[in-house]
C-alpha positions, -999 to +999 in steps of 0.1 A: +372+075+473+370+082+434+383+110+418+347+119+403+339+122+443+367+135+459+359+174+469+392+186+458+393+173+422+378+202+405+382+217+372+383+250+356+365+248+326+384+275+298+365+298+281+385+314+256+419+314+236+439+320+265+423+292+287+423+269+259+464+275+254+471+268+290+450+241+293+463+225+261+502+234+269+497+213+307+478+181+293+507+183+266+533+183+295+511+157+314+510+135+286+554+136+285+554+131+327+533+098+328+551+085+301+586+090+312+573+085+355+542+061+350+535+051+385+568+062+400+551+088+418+580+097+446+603+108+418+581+120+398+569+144+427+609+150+434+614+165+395+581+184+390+581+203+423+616+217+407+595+227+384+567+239+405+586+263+428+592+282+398+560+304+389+554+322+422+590+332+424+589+346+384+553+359+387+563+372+420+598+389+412+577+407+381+551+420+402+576+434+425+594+454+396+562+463+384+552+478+418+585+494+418+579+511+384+545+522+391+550+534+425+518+514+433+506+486+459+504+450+447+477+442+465+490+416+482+500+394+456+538+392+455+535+380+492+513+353+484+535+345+449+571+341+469+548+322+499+538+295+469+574+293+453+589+286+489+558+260+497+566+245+467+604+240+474+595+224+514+574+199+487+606+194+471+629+191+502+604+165+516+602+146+491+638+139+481+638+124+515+613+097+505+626+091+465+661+103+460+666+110+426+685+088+402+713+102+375+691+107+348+667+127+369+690+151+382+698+158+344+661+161+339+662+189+366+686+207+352+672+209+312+633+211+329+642+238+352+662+258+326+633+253+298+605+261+322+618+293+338+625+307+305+593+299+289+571+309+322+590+341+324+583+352+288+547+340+292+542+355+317+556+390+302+531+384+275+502+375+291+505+369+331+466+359+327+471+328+303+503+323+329+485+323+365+451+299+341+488+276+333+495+274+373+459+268+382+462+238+351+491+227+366+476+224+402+446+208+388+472+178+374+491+176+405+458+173+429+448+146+408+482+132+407+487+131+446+453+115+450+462+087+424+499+085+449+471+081+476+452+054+461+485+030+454+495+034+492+460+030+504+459-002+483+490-015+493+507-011+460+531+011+477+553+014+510+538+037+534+573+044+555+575+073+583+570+110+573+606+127+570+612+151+600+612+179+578+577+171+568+565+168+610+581+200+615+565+223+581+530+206+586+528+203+623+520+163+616+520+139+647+552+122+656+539+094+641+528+109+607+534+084+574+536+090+541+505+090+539+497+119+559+527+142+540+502+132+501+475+145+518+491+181+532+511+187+499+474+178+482+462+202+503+485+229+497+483+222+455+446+230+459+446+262+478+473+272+446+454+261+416+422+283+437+446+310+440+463+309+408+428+309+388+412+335+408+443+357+397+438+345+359+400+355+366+412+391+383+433+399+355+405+391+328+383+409+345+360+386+359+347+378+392+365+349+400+345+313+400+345+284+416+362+251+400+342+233+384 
């Protein structure tokens, strides 16, 4: 299946300054991941998903003070923020069982983590609208990401070993589950975030939140 007919490739189409900076900001930092990963998807998965565990736990920790200061529900949000950062770390812990990362990665880590917390915190300080539109950019990229790891498997380009136990156990796959099947849960799971992510960027800008698109 192509992209331009796969259900879960969707986009959110920006429509104004703050979309336009989040959306311009991840196809900067698309641009610098195929170059340095190209078609090593595995450990390109491993170093991003360091990366990706790191907005709900930021955007979740500052609701929580927030709630604290105002003496007011959330709403439900910091739940569902901390319950993206952690699904985002199982990503991580399943896939360093399938591409373990090299040297040079590990440094990578290290200087992306560092940078990107930073940079999310403050944005998100500033503006937690143009931050949750950045996560739901960022979940577009790595739905269509996953589905272009799907297509080199599905045509042979790549190995298609076992899934790694912890990846039967968090999914509730068959005991014979492949790689294949652990793309197509974690593709799942980056969907229901970039959903999530833009209905909360939609919430905060006061609009009814719309579908991708």
């Amino acid at each position: 299946m192509s992209s331009s007919e796969d259900p879960l490739v969707v986009h959110r189409e920006p429509v104004d300054f703050s979309d336009r900076v989040a959306l311009r900001i991840t196809r900067t930092l698309r641009f610098f991941a195929d170059t340095f990963f190209a078609r090593r998807y595995g450990h390109r998965a491993v170093v991003l998903e360091t990366v990706a565990g790191v907005p709900g736990m930021v955007g979740g920790m500052l609701r929580h003070m927030r709630s604290l200061r105002r003496l007011e529900d959330d709403g439900g949000w910091i739940h569902t923020l901390l319950a993206e950062a952690e699904n985002e770390r199982m990503h991580l812990m399943t896939f360093i069982e399938i591409a373990r990362p090299t040297f040079i990665e590990r440094l990578l880590i290290l200087a992306a983590q560092g940078v990107f917390f930073t940079g999310f915190f403050l944005l998100y300080v500033i503006s937690p609208r143009t931050a949750h539109r950045l996560v739901g950019y960022f979940e577009e990229e790595a739905v269509y990401s996953y589905g272009e790891y799907l297509a080199e498997i599905d045509a042979g380009r790549l190995e298609n070993p076992p899934a790694p136990r912890i990846a039967i156990d968090y999914w509730q796959l068959p005991e014979d589950a492949r790689l294949r099947d652990v793309v197509l849960a974690v593709r799942a799971d980056e969907a229901g975030h970039r959903d999530v992510n833009h209905g909360f960027a939609d919430s905060l800008a006061g609009r009814e939140p719309s579908a991708s698109g």
